[in-house]
PDB file of the backbone (N, CA, C, O) and the ligand in Angstrom, with CONECT records:
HET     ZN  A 101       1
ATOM      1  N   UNK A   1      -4.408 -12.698  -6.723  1.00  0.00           N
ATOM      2  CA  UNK A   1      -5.749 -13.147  -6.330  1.00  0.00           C
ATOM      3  C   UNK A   1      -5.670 -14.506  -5.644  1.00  0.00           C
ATOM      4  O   UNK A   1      -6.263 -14.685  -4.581  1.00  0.00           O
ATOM      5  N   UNK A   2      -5.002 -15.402  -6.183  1.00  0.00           N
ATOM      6  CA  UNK A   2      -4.900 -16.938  -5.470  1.00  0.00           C
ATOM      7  C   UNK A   2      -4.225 -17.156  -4.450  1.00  0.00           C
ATOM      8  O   UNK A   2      -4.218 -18.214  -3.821  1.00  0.00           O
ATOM      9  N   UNK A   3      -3.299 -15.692  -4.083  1.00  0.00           N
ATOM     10  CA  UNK A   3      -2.663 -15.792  -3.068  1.00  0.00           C
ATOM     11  C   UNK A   3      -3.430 -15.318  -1.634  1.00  0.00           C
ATOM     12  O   UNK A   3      -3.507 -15.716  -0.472  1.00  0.00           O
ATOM     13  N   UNK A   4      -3.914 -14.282  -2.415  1.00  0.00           N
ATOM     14  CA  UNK A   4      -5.011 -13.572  -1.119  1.00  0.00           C
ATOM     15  C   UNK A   4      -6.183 -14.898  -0.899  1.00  0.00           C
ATOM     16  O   UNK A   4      -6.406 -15.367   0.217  1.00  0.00           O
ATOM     17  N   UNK A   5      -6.784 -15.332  -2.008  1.00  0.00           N
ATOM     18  CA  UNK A   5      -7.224 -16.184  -1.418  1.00  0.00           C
ATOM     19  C   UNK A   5      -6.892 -17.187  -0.004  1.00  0.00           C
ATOM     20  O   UNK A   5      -7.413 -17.341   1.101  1.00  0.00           O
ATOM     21  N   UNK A   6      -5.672 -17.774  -0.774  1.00  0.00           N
ATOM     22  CA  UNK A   6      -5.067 -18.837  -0.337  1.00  0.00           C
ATOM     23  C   UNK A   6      -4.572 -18.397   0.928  1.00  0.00           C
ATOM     24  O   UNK A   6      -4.125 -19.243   1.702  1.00  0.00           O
ATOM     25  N   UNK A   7      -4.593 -16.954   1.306  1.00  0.00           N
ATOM     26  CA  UNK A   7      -4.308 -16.937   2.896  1.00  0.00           C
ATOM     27  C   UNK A   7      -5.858 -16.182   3.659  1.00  0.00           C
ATOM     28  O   UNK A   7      -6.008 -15.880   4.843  1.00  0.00           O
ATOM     29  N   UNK A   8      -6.501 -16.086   2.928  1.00  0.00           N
ATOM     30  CA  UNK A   8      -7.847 -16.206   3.669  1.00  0.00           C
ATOM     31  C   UNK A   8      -8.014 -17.647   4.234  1.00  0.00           C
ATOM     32  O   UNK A   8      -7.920 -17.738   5.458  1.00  0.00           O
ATOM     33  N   UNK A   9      -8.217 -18.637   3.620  1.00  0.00           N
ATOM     34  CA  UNK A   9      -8.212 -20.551   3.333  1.00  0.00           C
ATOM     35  C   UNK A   9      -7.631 -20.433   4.624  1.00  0.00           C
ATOM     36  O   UNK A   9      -8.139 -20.329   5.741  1.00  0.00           O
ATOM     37  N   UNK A  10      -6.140 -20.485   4.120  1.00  0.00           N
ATOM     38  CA  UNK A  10      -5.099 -20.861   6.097  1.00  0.00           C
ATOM     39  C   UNK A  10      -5.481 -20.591   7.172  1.00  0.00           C
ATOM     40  O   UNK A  10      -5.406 -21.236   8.217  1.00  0.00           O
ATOM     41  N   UNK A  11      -6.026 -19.359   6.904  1.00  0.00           N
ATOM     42  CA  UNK A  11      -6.241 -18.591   8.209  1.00  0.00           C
ATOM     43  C   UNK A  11      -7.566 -19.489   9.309  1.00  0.00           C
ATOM     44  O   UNK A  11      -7.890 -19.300  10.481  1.00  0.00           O
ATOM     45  N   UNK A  12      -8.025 -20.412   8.331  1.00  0.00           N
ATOM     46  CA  UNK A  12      -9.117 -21.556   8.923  1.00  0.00           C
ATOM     47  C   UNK A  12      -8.111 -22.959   9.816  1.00  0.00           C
ATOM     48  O   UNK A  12      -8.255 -23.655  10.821  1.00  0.00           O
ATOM     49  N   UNK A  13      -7.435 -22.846   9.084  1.00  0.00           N
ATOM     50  CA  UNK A  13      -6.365 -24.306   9.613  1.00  0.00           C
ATOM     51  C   UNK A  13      -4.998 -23.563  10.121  1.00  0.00           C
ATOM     52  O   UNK A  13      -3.985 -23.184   9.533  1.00  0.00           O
ATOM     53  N   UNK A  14      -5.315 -23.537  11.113  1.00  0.00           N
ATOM     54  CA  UNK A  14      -4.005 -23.013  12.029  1.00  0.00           C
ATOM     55  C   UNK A  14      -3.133 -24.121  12.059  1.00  0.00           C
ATOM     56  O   UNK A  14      -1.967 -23.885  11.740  1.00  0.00           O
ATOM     57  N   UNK A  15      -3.419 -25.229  12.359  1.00  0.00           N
ATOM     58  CA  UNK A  15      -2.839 -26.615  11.800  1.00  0.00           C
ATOM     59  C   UNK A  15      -1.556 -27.002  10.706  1.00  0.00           C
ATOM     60  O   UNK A  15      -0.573 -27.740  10.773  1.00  0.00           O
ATOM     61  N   UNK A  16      -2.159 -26.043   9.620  1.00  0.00           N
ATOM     62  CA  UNK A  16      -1.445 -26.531   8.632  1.00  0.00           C
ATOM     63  C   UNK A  16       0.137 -25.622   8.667  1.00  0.00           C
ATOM     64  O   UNK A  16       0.343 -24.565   9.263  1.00  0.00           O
ATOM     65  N   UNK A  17       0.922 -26.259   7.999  1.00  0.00           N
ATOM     66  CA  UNK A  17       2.646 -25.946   8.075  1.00  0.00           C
ATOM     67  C   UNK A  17       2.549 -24.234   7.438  1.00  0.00           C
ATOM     68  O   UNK A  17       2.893 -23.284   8.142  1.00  0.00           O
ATOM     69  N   UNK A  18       2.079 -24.082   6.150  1.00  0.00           N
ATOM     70  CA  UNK A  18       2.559 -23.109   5.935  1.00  0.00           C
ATOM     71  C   UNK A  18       3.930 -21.923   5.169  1.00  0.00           C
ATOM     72  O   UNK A  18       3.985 -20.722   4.904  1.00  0.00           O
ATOM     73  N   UNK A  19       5.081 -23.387   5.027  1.00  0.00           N
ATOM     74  CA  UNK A  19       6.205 -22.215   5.051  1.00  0.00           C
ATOM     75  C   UNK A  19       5.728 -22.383   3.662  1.00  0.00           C
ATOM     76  O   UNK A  19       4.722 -22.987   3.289  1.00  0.00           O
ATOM     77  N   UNK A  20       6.749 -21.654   2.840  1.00  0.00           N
ATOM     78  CA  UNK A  20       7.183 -21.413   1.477  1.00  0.00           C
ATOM     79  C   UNK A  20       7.013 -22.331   0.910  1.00  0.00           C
ATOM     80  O   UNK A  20       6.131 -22.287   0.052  1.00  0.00           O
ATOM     81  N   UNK A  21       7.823 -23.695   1.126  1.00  0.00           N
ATOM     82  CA  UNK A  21       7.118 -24.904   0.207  1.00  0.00           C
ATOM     83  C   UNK A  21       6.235 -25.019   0.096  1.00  0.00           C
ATOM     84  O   UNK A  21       5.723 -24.928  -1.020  1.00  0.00           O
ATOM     85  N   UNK A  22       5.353 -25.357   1.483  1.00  0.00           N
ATOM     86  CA  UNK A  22       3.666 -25.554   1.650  1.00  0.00           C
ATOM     87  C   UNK A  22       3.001 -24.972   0.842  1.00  0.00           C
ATOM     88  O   UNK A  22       2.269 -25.363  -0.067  1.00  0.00           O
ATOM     89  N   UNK A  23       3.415 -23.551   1.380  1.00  0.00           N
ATOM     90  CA  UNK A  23       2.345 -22.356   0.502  1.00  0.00           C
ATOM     91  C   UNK A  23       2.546 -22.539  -1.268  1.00  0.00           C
ATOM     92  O   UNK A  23       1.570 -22.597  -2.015  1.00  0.00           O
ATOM     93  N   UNK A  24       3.932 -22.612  -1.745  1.00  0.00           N
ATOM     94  CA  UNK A  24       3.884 -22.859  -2.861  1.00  0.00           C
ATOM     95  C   UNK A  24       3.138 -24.252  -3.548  1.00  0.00           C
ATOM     96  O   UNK A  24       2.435 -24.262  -4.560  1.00  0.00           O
ATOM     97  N   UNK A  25       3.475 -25.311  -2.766  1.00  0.00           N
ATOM     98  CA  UNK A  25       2.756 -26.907  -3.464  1.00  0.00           C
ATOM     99  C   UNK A  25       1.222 -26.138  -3.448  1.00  0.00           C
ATOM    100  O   UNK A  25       0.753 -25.881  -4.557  1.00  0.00           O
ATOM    101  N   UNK A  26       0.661 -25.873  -2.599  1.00  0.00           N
ATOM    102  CA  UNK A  26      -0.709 -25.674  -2.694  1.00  0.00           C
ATOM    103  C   UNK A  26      -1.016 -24.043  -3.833  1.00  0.00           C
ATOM    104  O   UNK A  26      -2.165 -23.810  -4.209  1.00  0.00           O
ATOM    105  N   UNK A  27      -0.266 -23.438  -4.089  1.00  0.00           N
ATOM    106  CA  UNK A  27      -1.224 -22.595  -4.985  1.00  0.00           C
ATOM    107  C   UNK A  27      -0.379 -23.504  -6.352  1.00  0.00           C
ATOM    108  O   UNK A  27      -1.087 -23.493  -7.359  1.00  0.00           O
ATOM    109  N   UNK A  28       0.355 -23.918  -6.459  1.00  0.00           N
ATOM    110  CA  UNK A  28       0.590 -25.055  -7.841  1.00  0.00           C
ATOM    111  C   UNK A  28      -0.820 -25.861  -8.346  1.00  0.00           C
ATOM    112  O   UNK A  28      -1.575 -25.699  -9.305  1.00  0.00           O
ATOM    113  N   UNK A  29      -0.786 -26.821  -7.195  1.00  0.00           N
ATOM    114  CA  UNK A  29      -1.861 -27.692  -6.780  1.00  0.00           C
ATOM    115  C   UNK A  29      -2.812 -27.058  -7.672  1.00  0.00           C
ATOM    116  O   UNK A  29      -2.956 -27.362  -8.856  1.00  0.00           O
ATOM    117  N   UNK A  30      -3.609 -25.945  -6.896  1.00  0.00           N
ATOM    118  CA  UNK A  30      -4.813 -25.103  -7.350  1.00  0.00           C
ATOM    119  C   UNK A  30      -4.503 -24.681  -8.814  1.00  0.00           C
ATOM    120  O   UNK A  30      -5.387 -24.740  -9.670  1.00  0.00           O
ATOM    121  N   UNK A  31      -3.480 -24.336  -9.046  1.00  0.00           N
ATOM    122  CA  UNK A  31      -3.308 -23.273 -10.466  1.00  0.00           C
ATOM    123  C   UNK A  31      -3.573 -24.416 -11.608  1.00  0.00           C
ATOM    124  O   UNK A  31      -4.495 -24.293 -12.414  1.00  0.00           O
ATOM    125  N   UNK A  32      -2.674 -25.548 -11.608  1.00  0.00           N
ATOM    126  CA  UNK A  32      -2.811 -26.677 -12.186  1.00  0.00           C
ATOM    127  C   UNK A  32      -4.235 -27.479 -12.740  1.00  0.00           C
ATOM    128  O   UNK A  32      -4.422 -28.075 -13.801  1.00  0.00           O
ATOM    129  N   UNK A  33      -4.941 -27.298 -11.849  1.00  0.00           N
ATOM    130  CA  UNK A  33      -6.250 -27.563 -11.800  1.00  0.00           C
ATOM    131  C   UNK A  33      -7.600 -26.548 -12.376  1.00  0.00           C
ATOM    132  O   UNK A  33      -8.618 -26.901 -12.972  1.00  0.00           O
ATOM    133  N   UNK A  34      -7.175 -25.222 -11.957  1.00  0.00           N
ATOM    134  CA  UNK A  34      -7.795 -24.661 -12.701  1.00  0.00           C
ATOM    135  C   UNK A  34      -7.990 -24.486 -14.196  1.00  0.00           C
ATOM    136  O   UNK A  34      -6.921 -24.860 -14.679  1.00  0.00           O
ATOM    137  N   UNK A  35      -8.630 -24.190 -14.976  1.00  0.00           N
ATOM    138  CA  UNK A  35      -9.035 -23.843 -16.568  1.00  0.00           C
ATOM    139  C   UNK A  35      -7.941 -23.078 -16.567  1.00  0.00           C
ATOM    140  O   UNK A  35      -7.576 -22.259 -15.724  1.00  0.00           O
ATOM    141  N   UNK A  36      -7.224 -23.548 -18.021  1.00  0.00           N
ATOM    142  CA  UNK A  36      -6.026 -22.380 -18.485  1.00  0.00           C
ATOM    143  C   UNK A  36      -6.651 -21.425 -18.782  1.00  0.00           C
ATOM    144  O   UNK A  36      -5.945 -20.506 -19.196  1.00  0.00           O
ATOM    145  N   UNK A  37      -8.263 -21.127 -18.736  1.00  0.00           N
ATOM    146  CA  UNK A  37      -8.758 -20.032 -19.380  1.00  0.00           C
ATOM    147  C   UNK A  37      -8.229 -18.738 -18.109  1.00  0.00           C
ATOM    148  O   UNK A  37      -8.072 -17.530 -18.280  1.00  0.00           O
ATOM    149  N   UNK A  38      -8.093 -19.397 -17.115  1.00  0.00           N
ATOM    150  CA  UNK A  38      -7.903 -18.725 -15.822  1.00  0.00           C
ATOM    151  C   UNK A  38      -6.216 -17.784 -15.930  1.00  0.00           C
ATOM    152  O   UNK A  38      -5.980 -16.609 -15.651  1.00  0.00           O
ATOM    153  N   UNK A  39      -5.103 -19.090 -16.544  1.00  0.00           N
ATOM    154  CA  UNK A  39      -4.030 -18.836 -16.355  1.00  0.00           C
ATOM    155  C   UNK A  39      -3.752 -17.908 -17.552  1.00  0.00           C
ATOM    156  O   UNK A  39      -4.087 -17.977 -18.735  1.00  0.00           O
ATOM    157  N   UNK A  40      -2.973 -16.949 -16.796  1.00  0.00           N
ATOM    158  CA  UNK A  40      -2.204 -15.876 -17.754  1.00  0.00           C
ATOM    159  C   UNK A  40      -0.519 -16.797 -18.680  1.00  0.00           C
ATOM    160  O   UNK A  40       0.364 -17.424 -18.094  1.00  0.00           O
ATOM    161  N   UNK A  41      -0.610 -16.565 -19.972  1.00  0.00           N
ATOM    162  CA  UNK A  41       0.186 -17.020 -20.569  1.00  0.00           C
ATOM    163  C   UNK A  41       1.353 -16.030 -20.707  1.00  0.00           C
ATOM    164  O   UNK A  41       2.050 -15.950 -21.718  1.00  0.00           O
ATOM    165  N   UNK A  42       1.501 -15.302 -19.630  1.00  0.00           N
ATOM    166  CA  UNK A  42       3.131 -14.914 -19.161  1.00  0.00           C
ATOM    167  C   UNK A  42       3.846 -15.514 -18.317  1.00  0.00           C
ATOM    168  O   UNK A  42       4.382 -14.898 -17.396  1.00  0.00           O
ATOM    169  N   UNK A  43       3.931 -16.356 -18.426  1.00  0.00           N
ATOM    170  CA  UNK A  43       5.600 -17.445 -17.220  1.00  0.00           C
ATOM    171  C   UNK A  43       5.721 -16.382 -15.931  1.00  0.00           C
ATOM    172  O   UNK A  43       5.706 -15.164 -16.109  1.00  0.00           O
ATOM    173  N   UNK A  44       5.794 -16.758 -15.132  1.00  0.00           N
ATOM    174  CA  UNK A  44       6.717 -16.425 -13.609  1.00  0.00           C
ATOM    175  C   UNK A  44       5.506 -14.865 -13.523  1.00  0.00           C
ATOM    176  O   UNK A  44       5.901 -13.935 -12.821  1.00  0.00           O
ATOM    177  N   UNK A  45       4.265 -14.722 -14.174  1.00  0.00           N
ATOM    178  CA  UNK A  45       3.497 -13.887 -13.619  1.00  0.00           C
ATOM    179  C   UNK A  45       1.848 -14.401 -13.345  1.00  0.00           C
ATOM    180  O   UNK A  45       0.902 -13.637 -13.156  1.00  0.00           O
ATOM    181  N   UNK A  46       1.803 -15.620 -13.374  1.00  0.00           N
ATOM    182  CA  UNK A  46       0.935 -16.663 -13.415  1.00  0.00           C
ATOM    183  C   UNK A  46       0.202 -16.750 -11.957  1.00  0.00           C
ATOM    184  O   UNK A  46      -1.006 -16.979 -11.902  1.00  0.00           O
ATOM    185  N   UNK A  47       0.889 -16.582 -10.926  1.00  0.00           N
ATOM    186  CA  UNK A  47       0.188 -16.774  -9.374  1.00  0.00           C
ATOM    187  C   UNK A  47      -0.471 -14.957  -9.201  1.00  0.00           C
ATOM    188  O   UNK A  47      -0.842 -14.665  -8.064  1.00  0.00           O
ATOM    189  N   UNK A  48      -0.565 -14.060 -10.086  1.00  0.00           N
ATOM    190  CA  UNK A  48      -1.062 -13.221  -9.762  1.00  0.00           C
ATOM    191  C   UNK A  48      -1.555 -12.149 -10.947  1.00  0.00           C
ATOM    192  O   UNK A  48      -1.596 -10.919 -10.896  1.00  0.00           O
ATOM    193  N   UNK A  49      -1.988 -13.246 -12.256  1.00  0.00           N
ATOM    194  CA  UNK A  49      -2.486 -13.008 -12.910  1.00  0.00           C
ATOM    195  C   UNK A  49      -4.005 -13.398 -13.304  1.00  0.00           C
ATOM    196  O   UNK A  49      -4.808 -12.959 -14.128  1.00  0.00           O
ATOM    197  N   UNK A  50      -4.025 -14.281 -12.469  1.00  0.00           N
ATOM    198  CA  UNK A  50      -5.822 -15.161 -12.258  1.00  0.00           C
ATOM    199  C   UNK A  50      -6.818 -13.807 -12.400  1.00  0.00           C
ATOM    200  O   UNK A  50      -6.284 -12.807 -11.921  1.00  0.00           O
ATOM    201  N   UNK A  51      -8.152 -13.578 -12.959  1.00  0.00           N
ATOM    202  CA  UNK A  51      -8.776 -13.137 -12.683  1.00  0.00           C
ATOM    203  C   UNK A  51     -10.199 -13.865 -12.239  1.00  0.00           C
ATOM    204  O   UNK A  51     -10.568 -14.555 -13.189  1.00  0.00           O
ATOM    205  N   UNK A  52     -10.562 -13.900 -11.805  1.00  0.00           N
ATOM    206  CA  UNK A  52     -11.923 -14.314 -11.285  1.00  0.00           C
ATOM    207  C   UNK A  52     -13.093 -13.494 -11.176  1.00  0.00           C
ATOM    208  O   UNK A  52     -13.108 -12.654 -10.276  1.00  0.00           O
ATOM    209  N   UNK A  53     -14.110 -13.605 -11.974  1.00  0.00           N
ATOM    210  CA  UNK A  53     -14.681 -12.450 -12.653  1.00  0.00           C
ATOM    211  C   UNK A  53     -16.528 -12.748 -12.349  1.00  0.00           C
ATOM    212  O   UNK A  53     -17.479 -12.033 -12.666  1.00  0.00           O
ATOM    213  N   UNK A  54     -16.504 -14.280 -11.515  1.00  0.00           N
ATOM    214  CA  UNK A  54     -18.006 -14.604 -11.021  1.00  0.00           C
ATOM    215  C   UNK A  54     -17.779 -15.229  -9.485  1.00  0.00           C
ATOM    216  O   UNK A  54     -16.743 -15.603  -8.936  1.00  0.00           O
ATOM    217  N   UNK A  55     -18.988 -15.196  -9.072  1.00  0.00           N
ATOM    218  CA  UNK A  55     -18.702 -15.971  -7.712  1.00  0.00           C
ATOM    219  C   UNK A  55     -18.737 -17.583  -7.887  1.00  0.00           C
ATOM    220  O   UNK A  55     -18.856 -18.205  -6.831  1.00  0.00           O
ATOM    221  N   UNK A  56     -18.675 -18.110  -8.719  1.00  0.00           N
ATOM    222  CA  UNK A  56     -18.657 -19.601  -9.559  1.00  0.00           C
ATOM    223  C   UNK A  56     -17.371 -19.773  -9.731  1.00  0.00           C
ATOM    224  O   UNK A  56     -16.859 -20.720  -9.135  1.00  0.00           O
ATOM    225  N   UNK A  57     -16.640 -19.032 -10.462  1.00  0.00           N
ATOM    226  CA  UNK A  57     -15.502 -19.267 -10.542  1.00  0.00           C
ATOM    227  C   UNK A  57     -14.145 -18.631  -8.949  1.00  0.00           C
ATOM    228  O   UNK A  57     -12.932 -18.829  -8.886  1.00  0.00           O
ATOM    229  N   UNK A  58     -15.055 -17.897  -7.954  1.00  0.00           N
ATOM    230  CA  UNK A  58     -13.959 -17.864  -6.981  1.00  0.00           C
ATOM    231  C   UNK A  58     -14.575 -18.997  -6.218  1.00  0.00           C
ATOM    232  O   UNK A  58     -13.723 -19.371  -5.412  1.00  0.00           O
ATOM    233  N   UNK A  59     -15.796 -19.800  -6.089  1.00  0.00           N
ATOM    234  CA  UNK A  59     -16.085 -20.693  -5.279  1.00  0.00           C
ATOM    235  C   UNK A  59     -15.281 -22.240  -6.177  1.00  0.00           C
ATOM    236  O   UNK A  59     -15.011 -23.274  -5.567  1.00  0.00           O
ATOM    237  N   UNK A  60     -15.169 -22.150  -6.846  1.00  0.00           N
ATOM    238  CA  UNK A  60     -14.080 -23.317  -8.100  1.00  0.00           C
ATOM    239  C   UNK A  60     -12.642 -23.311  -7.413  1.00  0.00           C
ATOM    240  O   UNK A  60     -12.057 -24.313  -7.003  1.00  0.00           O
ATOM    241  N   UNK A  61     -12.106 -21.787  -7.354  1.00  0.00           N
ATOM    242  CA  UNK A  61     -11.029 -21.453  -6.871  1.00  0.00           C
ATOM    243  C   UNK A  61     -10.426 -22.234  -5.198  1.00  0.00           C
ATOM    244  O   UNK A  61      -9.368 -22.729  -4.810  1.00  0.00           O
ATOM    245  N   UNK A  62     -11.917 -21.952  -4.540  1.00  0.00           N
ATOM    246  CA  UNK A  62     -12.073 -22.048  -2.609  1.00  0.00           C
ATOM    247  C   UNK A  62     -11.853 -23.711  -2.684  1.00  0.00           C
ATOM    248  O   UNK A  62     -11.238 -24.522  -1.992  1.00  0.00           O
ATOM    249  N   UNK A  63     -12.516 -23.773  -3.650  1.00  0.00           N
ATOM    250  CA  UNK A  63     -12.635 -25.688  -3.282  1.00  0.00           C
ATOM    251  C   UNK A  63     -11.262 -26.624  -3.930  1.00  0.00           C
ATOM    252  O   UNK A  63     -10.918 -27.695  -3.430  1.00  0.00           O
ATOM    253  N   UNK A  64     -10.593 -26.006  -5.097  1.00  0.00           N
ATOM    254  CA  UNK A  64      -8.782 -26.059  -5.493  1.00  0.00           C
ATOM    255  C   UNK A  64      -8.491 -26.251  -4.181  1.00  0.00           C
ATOM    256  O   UNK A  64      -8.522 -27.274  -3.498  1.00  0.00           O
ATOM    257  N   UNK A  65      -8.082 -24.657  -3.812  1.00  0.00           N
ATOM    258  CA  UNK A  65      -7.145 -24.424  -2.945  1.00  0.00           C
ATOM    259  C   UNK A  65      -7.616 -25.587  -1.752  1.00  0.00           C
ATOM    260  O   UNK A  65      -6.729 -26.435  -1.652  1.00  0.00           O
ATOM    261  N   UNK A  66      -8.734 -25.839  -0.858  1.00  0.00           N
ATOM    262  CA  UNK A  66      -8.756 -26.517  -0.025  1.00  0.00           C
ATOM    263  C   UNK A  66      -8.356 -27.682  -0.164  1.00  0.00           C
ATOM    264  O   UNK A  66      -8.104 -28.302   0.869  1.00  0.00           O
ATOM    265  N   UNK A  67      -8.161 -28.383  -1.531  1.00  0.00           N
ATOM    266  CA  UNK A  67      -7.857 -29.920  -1.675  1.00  0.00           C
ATOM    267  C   UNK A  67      -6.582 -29.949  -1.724  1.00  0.00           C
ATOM    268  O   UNK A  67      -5.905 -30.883  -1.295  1.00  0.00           O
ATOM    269  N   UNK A  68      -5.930 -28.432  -2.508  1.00  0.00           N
ATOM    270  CA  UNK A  68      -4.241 -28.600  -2.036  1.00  0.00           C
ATOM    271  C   UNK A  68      -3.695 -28.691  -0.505  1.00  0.00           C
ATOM    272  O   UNK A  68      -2.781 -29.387  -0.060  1.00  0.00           O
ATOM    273  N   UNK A  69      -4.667 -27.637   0.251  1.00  0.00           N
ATOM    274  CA  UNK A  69      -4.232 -27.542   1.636  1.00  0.00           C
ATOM    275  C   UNK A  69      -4.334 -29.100   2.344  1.00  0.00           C
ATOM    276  O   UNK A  69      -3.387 -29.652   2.904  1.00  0.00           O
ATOM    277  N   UNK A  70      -5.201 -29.463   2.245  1.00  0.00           N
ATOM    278  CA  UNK A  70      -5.396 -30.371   2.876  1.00  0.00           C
ATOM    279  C   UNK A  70      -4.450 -31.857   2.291  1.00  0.00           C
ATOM    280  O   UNK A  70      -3.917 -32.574   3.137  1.00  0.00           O
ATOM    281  N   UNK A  71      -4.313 -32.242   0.560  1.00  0.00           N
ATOM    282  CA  UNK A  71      -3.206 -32.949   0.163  1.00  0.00           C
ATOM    283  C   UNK A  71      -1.841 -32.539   0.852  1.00  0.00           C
ATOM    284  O   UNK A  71      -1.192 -33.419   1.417  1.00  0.00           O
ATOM    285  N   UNK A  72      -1.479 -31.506   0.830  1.00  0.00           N
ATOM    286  CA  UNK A  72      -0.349 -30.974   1.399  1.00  0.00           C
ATOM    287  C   UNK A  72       0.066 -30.998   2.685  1.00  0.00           C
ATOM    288  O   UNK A  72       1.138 -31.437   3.100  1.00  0.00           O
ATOM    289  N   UNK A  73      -1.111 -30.352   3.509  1.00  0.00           N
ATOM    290  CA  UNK A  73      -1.081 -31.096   4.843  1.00  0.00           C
ATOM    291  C   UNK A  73      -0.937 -32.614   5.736  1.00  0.00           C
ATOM    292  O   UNK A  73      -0.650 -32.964   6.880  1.00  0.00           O
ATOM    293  N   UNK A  74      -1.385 -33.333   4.256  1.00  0.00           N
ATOM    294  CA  UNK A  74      -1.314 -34.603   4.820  1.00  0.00           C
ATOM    295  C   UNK A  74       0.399 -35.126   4.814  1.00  0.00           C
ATOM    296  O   UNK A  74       0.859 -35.803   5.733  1.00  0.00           O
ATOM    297  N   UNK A  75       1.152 -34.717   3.714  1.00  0.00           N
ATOM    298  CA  UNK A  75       2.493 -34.926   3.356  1.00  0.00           C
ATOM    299  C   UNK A  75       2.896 -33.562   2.656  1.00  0.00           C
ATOM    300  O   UNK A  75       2.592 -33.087   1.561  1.00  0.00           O
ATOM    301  N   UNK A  76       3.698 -33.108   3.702  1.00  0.00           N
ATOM    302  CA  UNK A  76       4.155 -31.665   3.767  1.00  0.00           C
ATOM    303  C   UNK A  76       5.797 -31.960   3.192  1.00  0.00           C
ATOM    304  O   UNK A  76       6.626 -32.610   3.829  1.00  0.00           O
ATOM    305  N   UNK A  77       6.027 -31.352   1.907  1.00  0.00           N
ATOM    306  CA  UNK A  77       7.524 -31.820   1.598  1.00  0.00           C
ATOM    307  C   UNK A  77       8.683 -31.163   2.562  1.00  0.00           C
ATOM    308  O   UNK A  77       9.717 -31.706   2.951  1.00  0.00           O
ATOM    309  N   UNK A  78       8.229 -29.898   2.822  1.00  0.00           N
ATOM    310  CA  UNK A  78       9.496 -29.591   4.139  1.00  0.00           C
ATOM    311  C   UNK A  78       9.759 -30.519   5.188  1.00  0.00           C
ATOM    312  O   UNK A  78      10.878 -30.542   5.703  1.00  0.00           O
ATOM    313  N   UNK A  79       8.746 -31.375   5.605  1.00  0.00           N
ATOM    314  CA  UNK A  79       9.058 -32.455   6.502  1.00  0.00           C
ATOM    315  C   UNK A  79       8.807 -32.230   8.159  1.00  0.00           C
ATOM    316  O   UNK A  79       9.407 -32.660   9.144  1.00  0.00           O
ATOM    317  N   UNK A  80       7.305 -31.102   7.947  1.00  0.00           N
ATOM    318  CA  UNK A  80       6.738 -30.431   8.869  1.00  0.00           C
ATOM    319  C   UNK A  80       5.742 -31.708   9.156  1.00  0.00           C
ATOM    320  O   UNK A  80       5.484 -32.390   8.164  1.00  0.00           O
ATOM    321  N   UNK A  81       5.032 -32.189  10.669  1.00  0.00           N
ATOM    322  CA  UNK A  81       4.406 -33.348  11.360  1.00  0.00           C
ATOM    323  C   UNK A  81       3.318 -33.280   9.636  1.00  0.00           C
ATOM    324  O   UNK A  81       3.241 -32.329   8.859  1.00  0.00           O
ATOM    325  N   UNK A  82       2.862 -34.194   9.565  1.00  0.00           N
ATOM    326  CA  UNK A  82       1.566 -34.162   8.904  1.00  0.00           C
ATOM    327  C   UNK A  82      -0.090 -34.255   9.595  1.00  0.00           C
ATOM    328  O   UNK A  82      -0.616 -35.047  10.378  1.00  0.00           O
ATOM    329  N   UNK A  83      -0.615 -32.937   8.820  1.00  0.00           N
ATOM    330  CA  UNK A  83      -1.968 -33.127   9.707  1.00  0.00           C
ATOM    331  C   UNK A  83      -3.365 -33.516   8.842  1.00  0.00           C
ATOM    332  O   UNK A  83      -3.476 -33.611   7.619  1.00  0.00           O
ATOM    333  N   UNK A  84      -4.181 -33.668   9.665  1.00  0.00           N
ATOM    334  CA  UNK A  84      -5.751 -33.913   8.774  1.00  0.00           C
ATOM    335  C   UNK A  84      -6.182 -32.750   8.516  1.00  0.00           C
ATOM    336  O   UNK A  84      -6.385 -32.192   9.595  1.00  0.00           O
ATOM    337  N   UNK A  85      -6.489 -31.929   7.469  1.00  0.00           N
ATOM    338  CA  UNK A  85      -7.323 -30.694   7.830  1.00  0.00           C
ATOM    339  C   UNK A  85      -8.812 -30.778   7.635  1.00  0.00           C
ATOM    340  O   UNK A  85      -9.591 -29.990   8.172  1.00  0.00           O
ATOM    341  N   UNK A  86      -9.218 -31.871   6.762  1.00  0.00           N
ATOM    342  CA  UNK A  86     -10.315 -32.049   6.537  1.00  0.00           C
ATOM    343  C   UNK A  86     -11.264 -33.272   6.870  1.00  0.00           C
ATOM    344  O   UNK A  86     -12.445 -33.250   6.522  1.00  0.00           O
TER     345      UNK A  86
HETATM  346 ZN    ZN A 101       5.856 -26.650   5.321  1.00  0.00          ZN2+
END
């Protein structure tokens, strides 16, 4: 779910880097932030165990993910230009 999200999100900022690091710092970012009520307490099945079950909690989700994209974008650890997205 946070992933599909999270590439709906990109698909707004053509801008942003993107690879594997990127993509990973930012659904961390988001997961971190969200309510553990969110996170599944199975290890290494956690980025696609989220359920989101109101439009409150996927609009909670939209506004995560954008503050990772955009933290991330500003200082991208792969060492991709840094951009503004927001
Ligand atoms: Zn990158």
């Amino acid at each position: 779910m946070t992933q599909r999200e999270y590439e709906e999100l990109r698909r707004r900022f053509p801008r942003f880097c993107g690879c594997d690091t990127c993509r990973g710092d930012v659904l961390v970012y988001a997961l971190n932030r969200l309510s553990p009520h969110y996170v599944s307490t199975h290890q290494g099945e956690v980025l696609t165990e989220l359920s989101l079950t109101s439009d409150q909690e996927r609009a909670k989700l939209d506004v995560v993910l954008l503050e990772g994209l955009s933290k991330v974008g500003l200082a991208p650890r792969c060492g991709a230009k840094p951009v503004q997205l927001v």
